[in-house]
DSSP file (Angstrom, degrees, kcal/mol; ACC not computed):
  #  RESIDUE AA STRUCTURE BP1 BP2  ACC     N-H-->O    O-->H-N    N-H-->O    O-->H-N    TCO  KAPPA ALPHA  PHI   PSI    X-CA   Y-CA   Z-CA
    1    1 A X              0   0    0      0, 0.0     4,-0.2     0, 0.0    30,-0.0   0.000 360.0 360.0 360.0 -15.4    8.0  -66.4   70.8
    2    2 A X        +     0   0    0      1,-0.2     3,-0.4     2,-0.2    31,-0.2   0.644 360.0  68.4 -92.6   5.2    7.8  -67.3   67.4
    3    3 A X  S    S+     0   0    0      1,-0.2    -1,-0.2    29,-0.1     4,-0.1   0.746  91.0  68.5 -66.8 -46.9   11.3  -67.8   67.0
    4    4 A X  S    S+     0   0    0      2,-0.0     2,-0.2    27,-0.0    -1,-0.2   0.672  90.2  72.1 -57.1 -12.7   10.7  -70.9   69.5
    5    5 A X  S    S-     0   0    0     -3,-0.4     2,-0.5    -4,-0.2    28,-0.1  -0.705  85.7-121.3-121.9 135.8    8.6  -72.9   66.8
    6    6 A X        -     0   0    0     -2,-0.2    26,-0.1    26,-0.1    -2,-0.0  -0.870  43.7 -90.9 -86.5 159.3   10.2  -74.5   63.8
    7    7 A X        -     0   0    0     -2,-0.5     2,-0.4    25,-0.1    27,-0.2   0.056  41.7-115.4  23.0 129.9    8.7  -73.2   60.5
    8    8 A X        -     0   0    0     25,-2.5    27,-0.5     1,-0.2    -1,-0.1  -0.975  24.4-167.2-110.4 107.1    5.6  -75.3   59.0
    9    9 A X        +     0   0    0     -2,-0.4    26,-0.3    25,-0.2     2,-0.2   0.873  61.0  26.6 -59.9 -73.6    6.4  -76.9   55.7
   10   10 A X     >  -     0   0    0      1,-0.1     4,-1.4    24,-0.1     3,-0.3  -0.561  69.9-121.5-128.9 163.3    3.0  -78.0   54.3
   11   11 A X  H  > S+     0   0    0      2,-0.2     4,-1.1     1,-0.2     3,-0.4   0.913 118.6  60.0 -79.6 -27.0   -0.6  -77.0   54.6
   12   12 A X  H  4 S+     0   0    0      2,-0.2     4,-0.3     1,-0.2    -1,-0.2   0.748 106.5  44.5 -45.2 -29.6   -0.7  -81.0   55.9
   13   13 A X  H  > S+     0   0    0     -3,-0.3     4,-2.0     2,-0.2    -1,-0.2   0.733 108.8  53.5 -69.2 -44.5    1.4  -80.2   58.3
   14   14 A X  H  X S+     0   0    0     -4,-1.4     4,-0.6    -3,-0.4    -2,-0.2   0.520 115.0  41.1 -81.3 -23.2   -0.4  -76.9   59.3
   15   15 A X  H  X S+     0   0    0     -4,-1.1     4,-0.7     2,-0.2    -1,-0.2   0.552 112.0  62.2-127.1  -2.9   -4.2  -78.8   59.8
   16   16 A X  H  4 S+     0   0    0     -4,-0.3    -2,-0.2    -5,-0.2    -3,-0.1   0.927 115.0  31.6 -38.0 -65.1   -2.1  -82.0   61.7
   17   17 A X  H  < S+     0   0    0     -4,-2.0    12,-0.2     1,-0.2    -2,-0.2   0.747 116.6  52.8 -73.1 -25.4   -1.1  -79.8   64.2
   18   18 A X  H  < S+     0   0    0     -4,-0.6    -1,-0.2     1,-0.2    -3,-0.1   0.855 113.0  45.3 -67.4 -56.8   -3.9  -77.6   64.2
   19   19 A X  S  < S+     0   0    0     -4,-0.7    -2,-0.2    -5,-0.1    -1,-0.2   0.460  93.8 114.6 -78.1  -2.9   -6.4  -80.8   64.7
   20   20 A X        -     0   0    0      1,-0.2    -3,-0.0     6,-0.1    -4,-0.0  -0.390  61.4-153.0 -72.9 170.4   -3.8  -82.2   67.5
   21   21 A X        +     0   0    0      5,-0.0     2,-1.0     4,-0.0    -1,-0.2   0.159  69.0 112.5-126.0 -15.1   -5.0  -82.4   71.4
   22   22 A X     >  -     0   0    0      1,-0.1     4,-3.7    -5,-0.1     5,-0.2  -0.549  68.1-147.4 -76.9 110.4   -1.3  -82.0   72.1
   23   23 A X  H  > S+     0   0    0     -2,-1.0     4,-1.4     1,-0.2    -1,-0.1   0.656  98.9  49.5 -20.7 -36.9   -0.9  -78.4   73.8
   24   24 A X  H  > S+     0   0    0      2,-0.2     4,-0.8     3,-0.1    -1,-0.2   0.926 107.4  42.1 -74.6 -66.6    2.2  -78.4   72.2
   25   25 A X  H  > S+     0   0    0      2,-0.2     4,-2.4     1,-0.1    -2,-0.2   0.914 110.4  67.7 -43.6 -59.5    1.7  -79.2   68.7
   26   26 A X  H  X S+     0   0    0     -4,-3.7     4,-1.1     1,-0.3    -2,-0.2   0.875  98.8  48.1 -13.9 -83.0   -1.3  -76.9   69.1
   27   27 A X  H  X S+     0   0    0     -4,-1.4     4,-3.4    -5,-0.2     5,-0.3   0.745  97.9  63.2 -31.1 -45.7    0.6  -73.9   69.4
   28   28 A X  H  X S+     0   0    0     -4,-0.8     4,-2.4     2,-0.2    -1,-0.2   0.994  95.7  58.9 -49.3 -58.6    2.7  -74.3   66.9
   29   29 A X  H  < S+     0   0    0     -4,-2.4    -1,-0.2     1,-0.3    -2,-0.2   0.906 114.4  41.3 -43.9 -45.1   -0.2  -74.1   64.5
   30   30 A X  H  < S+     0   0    0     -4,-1.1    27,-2.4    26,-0.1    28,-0.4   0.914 129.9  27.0 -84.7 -16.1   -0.9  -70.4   66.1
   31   31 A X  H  < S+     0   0    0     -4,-3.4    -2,-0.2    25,-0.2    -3,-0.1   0.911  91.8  94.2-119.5 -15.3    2.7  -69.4   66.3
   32   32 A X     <  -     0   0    0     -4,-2.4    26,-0.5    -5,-0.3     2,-0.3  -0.044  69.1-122.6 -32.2 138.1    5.1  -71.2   63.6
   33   33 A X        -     0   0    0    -31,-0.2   -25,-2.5   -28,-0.1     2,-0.3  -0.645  24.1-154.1 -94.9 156.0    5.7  -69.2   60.1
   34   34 A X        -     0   0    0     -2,-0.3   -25,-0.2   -27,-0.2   -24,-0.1  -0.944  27.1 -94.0-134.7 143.8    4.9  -70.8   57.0
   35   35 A X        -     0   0    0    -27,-0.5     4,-0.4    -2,-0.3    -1,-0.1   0.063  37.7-117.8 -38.7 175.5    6.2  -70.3   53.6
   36   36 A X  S  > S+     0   0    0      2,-0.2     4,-2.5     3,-0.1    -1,-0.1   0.819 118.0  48.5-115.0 -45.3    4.0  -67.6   51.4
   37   37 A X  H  > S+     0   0    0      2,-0.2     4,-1.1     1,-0.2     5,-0.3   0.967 114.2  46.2 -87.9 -55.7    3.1  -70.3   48.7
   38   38 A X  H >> S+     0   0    0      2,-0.2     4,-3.2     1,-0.2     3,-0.7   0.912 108.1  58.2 -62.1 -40.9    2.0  -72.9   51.8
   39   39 A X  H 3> S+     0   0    0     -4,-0.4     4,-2.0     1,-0.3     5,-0.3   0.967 117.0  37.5 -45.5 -73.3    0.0  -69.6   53.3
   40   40 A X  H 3< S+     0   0    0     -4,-2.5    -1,-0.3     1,-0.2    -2,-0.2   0.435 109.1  53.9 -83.9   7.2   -1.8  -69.7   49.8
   41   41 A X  H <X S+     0   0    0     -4,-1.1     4,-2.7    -3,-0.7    -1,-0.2   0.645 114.0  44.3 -89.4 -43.9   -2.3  -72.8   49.2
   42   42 A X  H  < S+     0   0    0     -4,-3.2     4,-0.4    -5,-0.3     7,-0.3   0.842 113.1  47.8 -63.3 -28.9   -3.9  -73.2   52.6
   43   43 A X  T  < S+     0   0    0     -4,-2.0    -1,-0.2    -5,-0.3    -3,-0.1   0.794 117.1  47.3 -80.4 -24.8   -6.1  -70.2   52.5
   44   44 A X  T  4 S+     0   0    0     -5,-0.3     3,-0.2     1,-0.1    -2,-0.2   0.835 122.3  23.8-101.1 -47.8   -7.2  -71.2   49.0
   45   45 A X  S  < S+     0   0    0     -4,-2.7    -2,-0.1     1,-0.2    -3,-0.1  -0.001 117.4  58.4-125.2  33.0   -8.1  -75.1   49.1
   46   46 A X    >   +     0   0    0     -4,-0.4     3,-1.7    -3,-0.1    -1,-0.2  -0.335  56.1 172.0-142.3  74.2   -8.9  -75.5   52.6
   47   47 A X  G >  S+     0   0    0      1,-0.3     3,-1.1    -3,-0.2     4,-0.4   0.892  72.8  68.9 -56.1 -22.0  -11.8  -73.0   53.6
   48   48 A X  G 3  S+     0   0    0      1,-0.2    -1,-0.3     2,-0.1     4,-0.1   0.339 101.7  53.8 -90.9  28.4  -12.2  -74.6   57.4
   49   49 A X  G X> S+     0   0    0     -3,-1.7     4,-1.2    -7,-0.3     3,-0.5   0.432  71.9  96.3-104.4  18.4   -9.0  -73.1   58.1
   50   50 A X  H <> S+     0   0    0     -3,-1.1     4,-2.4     1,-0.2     5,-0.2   0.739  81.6  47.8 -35.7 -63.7   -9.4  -70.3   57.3
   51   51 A X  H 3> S+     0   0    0     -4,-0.4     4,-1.5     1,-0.2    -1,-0.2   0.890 114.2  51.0 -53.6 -34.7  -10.2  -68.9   60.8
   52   52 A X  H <> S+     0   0    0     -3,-0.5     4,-1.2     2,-0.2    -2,-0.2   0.829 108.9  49.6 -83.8 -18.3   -7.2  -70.7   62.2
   53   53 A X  H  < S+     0   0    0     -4,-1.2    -1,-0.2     1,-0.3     6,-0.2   0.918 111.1  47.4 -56.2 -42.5   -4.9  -69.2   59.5
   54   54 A X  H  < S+     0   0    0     -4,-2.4    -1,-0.3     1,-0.2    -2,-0.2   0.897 112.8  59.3 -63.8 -42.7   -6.4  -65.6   60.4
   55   55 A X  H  < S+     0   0    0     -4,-1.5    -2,-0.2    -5,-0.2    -1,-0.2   0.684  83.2  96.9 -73.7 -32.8   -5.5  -67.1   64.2
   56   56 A X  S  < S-     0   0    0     -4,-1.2   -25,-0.2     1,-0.1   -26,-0.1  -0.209  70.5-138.1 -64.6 157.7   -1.7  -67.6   63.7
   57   57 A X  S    S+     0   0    0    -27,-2.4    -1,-0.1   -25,-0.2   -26,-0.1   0.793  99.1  48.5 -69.1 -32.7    0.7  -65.0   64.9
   58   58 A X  S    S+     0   0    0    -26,-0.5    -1,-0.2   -28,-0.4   -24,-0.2   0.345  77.6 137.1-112.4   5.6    3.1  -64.9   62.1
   59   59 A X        -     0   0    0     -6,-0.2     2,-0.0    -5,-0.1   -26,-0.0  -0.330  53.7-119.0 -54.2 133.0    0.2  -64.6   59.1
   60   60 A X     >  -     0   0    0      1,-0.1     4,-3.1   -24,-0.1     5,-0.2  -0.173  11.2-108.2 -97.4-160.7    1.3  -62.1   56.6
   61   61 A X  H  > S+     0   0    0      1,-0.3     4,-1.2     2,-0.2    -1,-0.1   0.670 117.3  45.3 -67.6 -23.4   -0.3  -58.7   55.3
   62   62 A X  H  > S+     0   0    0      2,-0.3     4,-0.6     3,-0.2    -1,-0.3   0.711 112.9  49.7-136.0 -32.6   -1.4  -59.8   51.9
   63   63 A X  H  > S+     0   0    0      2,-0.2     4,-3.2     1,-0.2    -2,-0.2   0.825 109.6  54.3 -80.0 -21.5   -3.0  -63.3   53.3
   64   64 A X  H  X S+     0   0    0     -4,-3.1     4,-0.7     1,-0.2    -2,-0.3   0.987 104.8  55.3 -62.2 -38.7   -4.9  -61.1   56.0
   65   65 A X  H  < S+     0   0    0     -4,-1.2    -1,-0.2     1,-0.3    -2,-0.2   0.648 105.6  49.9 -74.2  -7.4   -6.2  -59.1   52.9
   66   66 A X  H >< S+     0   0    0     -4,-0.6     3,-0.6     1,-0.1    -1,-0.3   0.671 114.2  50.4 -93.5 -18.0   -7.7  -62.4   51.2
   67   67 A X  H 3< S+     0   0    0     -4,-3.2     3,-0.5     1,-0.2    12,-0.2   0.509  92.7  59.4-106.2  29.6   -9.3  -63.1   54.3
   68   68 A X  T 3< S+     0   0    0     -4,-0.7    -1,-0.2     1,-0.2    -3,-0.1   0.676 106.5  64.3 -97.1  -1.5  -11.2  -60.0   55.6
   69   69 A X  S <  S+     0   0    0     -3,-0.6    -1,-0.2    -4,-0.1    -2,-0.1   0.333  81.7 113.4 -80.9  14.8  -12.9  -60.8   52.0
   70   70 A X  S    S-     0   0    0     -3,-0.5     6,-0.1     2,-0.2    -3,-0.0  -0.287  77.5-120.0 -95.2 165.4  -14.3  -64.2   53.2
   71   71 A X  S    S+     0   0    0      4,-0.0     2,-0.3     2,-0.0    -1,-0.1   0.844  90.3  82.2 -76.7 -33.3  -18.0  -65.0   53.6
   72   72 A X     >  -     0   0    0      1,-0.1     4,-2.0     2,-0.1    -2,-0.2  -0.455  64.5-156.1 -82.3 142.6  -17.8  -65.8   57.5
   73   73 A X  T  4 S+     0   0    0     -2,-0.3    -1,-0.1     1,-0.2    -3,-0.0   0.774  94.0  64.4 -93.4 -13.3  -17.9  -62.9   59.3
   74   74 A X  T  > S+     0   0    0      2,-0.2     4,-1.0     3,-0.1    -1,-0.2   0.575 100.3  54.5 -66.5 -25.7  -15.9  -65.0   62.5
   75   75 A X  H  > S+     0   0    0      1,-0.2     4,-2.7     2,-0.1    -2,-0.2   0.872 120.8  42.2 -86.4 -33.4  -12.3  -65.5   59.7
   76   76 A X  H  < S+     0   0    0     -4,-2.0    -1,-0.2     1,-0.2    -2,-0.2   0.418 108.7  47.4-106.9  38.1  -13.0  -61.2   59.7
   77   77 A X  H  4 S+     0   0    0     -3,-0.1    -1,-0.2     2,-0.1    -3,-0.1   0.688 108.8  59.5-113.5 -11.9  -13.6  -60.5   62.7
   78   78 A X  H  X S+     0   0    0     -4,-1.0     4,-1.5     1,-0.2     3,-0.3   0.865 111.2  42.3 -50.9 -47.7  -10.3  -62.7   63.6
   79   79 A X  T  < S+     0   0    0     -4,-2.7     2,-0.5   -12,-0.2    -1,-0.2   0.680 112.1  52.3-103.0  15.6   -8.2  -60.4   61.5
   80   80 A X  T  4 S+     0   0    0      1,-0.1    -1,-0.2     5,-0.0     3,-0.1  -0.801 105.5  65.0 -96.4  94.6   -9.9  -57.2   62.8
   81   81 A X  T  4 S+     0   0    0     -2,-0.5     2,-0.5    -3,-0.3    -2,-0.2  -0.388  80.3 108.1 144.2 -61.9   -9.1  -58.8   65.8
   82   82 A X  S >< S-     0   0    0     -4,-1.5     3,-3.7     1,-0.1    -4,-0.0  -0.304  73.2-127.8 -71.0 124.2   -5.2  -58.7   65.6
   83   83 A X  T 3  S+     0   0    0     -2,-0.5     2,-0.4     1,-0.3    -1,-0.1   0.746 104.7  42.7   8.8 -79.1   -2.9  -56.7   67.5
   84   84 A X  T 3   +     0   0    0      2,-0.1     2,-0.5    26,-0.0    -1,-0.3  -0.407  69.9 162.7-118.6  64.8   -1.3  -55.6   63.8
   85   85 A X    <   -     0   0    0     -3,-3.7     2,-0.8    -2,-0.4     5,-0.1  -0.737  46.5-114.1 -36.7 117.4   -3.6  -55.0   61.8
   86   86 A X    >>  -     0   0    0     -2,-0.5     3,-3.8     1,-0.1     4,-1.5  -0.141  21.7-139.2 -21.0  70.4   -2.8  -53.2   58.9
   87   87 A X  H 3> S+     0   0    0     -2,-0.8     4,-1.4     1,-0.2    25,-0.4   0.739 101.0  57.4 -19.3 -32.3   -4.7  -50.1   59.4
   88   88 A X  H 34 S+     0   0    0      2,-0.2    -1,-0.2     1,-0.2    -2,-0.1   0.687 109.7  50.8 -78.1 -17.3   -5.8  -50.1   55.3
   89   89 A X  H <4 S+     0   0    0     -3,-3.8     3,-0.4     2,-0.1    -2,-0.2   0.756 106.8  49.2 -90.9 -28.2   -7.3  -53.5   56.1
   90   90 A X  H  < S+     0   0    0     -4,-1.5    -2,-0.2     1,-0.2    -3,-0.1   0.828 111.6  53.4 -87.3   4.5   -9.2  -52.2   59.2
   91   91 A X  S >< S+     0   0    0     -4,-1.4     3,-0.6    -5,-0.4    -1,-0.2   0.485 101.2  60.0 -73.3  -3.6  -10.4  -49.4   56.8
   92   92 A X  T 3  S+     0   0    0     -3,-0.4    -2,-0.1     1,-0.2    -1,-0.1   0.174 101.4  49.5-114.0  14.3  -11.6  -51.8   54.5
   93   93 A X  T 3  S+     0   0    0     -4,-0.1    -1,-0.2     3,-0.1    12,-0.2   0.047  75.9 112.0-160.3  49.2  -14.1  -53.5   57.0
   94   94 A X  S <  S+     0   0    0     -3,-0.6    -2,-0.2     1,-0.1    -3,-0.1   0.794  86.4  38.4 -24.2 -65.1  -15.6  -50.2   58.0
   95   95 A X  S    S+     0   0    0     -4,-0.2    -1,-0.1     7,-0.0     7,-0.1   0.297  81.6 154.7 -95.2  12.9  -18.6  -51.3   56.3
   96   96 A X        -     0   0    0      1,-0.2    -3,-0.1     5,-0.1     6,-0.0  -0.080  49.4-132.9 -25.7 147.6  -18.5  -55.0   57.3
   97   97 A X  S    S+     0   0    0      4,-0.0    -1,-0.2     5,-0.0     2,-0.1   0.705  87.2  84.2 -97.0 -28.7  -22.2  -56.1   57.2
   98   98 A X    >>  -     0   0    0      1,-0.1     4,-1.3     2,-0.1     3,-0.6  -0.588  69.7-149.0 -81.4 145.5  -21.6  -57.9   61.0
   99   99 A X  T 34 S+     0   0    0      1,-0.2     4,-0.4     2,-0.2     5,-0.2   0.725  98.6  60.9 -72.8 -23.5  -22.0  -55.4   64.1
  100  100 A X  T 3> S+     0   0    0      1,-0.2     4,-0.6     2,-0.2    -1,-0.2   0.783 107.4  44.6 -90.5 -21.3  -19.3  -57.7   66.0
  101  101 A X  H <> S+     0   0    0     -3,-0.6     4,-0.7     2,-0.2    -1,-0.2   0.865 112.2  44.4 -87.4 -32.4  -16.7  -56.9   63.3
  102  102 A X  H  < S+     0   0    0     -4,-1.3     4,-0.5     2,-0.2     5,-0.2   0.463 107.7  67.6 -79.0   0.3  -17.0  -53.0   62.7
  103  103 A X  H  > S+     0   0    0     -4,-0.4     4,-1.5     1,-0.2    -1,-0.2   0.838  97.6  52.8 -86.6 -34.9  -17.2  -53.0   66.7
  104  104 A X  H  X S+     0   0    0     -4,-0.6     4,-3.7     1,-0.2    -2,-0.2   0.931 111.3  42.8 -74.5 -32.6  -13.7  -54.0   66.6
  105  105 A X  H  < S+     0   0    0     -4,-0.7    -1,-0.2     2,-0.2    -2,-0.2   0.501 104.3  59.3 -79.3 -22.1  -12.6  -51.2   64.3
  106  106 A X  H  4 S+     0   0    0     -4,-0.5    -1,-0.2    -5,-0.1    -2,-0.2   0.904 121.4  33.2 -77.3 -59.7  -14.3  -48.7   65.9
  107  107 A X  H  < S+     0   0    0     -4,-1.5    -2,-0.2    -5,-0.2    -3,-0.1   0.657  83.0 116.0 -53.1 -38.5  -12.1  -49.9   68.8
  108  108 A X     <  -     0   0    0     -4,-3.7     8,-0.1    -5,-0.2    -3,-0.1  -0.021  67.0-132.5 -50.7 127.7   -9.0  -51.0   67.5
  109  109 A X  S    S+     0   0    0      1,-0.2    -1,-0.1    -2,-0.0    -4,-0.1   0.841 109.7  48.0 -48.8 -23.5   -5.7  -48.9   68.7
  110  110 A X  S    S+     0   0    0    -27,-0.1    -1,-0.2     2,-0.1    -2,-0.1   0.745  78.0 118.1-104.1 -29.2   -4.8  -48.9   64.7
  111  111 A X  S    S-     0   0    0     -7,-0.1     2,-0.4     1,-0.1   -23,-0.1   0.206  74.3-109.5  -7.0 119.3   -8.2  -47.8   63.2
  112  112 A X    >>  -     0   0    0    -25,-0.4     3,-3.0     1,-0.1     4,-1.1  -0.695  15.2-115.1 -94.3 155.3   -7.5  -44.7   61.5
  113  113 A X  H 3> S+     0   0    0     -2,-0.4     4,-0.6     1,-0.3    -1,-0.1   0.767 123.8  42.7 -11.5 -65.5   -8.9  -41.1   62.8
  114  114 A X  H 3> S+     0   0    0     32,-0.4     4,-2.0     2,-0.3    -1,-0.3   0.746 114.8  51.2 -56.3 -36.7  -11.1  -40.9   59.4
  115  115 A X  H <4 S+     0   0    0     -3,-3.0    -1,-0.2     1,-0.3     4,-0.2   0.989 108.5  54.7 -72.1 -51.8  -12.3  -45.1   59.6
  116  116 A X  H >< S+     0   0    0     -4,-1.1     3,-0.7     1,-0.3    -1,-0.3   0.643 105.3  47.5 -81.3  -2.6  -13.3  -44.5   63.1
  117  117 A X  H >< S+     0   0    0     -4,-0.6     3,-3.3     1,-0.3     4,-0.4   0.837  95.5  71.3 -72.6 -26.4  -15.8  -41.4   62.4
  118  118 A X  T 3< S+     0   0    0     -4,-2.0    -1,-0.3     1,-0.3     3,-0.2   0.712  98.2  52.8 -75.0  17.3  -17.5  -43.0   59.8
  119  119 A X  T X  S+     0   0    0     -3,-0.7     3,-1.5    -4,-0.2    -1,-0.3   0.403  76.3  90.8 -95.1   9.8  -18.9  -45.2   62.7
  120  120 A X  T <  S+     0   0    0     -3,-3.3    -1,-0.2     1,-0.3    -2,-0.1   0.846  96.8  43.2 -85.4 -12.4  -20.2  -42.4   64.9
  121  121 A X  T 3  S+     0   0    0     -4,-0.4    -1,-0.3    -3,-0.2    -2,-0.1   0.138  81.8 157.0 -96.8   6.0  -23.6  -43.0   62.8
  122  122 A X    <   -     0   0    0     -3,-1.5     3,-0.3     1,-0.1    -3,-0.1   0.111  55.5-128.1 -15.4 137.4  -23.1  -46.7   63.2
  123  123 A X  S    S+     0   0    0      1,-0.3     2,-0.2     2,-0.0    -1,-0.1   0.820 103.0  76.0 -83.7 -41.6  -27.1  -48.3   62.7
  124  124 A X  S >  S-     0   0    0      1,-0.1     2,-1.3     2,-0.0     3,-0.6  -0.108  78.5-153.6 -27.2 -18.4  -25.6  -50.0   66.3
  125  125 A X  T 3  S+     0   0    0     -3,-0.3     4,-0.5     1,-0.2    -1,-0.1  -0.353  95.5  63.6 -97.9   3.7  -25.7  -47.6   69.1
  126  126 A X  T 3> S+     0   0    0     -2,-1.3     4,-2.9     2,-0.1    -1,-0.2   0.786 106.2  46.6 -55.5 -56.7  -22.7  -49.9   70.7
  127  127 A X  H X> S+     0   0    0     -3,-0.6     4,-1.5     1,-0.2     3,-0.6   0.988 115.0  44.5 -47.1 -67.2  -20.7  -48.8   67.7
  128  128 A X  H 3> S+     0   0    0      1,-0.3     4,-3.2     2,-0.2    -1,-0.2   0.711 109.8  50.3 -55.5 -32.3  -21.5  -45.3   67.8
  129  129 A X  H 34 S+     0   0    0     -4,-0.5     4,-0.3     2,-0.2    -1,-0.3   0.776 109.1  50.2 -67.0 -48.8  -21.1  -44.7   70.9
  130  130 A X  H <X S+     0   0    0     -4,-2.9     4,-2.4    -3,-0.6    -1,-0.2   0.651 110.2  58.3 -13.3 -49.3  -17.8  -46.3   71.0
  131  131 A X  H  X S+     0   0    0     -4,-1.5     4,-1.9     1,-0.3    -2,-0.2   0.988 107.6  40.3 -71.2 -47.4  -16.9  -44.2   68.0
  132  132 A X  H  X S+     0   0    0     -4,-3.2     4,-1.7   -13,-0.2    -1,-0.3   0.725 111.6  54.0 -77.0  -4.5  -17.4  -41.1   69.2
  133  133 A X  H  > S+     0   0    0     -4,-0.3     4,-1.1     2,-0.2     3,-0.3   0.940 108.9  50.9 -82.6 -48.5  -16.0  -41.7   72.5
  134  134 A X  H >< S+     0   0    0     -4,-2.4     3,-0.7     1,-0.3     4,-0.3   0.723 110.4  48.7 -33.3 -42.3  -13.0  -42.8   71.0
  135  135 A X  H >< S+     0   0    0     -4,-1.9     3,-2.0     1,-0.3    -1,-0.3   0.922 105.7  62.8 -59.8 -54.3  -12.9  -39.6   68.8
  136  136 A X  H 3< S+     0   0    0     -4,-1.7    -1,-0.3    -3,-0.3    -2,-0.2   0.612 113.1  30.2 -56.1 -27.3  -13.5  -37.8   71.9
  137  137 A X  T << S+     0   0    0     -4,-1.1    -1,-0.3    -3,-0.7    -2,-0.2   0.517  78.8 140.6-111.0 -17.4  -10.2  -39.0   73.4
  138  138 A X    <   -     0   0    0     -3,-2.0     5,-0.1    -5,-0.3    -3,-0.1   0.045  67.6-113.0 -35.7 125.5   -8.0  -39.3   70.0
  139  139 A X    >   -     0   0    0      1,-0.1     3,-1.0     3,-0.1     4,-0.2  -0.249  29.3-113.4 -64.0 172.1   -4.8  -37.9   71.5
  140  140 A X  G >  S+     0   0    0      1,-0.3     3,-6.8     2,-0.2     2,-0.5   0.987 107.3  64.7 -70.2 -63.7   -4.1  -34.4   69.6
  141  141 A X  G 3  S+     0   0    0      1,-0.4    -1,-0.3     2,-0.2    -2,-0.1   0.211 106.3  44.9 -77.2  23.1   -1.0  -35.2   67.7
  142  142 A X  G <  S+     0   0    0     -3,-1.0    -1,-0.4    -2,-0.5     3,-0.3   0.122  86.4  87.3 -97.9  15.8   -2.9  -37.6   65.7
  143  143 A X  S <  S+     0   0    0     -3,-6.8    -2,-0.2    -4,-0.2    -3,-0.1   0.559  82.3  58.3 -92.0   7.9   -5.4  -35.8   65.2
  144  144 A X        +     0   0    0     -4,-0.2    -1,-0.2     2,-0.0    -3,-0.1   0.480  68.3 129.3-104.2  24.9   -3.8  -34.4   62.3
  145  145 A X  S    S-     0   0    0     -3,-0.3    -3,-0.1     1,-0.1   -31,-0.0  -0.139  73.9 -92.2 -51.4 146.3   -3.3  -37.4   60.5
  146  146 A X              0   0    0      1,-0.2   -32,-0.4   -33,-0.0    -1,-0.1  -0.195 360.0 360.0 -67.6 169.8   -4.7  -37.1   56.6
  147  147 A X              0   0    0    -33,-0.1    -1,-0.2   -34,-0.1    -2,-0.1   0.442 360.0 360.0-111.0 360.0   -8.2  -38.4   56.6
């Protein structure tokens, strides 16, 4: 689907459409690719778009990894939140300090084995409980994946 959208030229371009009431325009903003330098230019000097950046489809690996460092715990729970995540980013907000973000990572289908035990002693009892079930079900032939 993202094929359907042209490519977004400027981070002006990217918070136009974004801030539009057209359904159309809208979209774009989540599914449209952006150049890598527009990507960081936005992520860097626009912090209240942060979440929507995390929100696009096409966002790459390396801008997801500047934003699971961000101070709002809603821009990481957005990119623990996608489909494809990078599994080394949803080990790396294991210890997220918000319950709503490590809940996604105990959960996520890409979580690795090893990320999701260290939740089974989650402070939560959502989490944990989650974790271990999850463990409980881990199909076998990943369960010898390295930890």
């Amino acid at each position: 689907m993202a094929d359907r959208f042209p490519e977004i030229t400027s981070v002006e371009e990217f918070i136009r459409l974004r801030e539009s009431e057209e359904p159309a325009e809208y979209n774009r903003s989540a599914w449209a690719a952006l150049p890598l330098a527009v990507w960081w230019e936005l992520v860097r000097n626009h912090p209240e778009m942060r979440f929507w950046a995390a929100h696009n489809r096409t966002v790459p690996s390396e801008i997801l990894a500047e934003l699971i460092r961000d101070s709002d715990w809603r821009v990481r729970d957005r990119v623990a939140s996608k489909r494809n995540c990078p599994p080394e980013l949803l080990e790396r907000l294991v210890d997220d300090p918000h319950d709503a973000v490590r809940r996604i990572v105990a959960g996520h289908p890409r979580s690795p084995r090893s990320t999701v035990a260290r939740l089974v002693d989650d402070p939560w009892p959502v989490i944990a409980q989650e974790a271990r079930a999850r463990l409980a079900n881990w199909p076998s032939a990943e369960s010898s994946e390295p930890s």
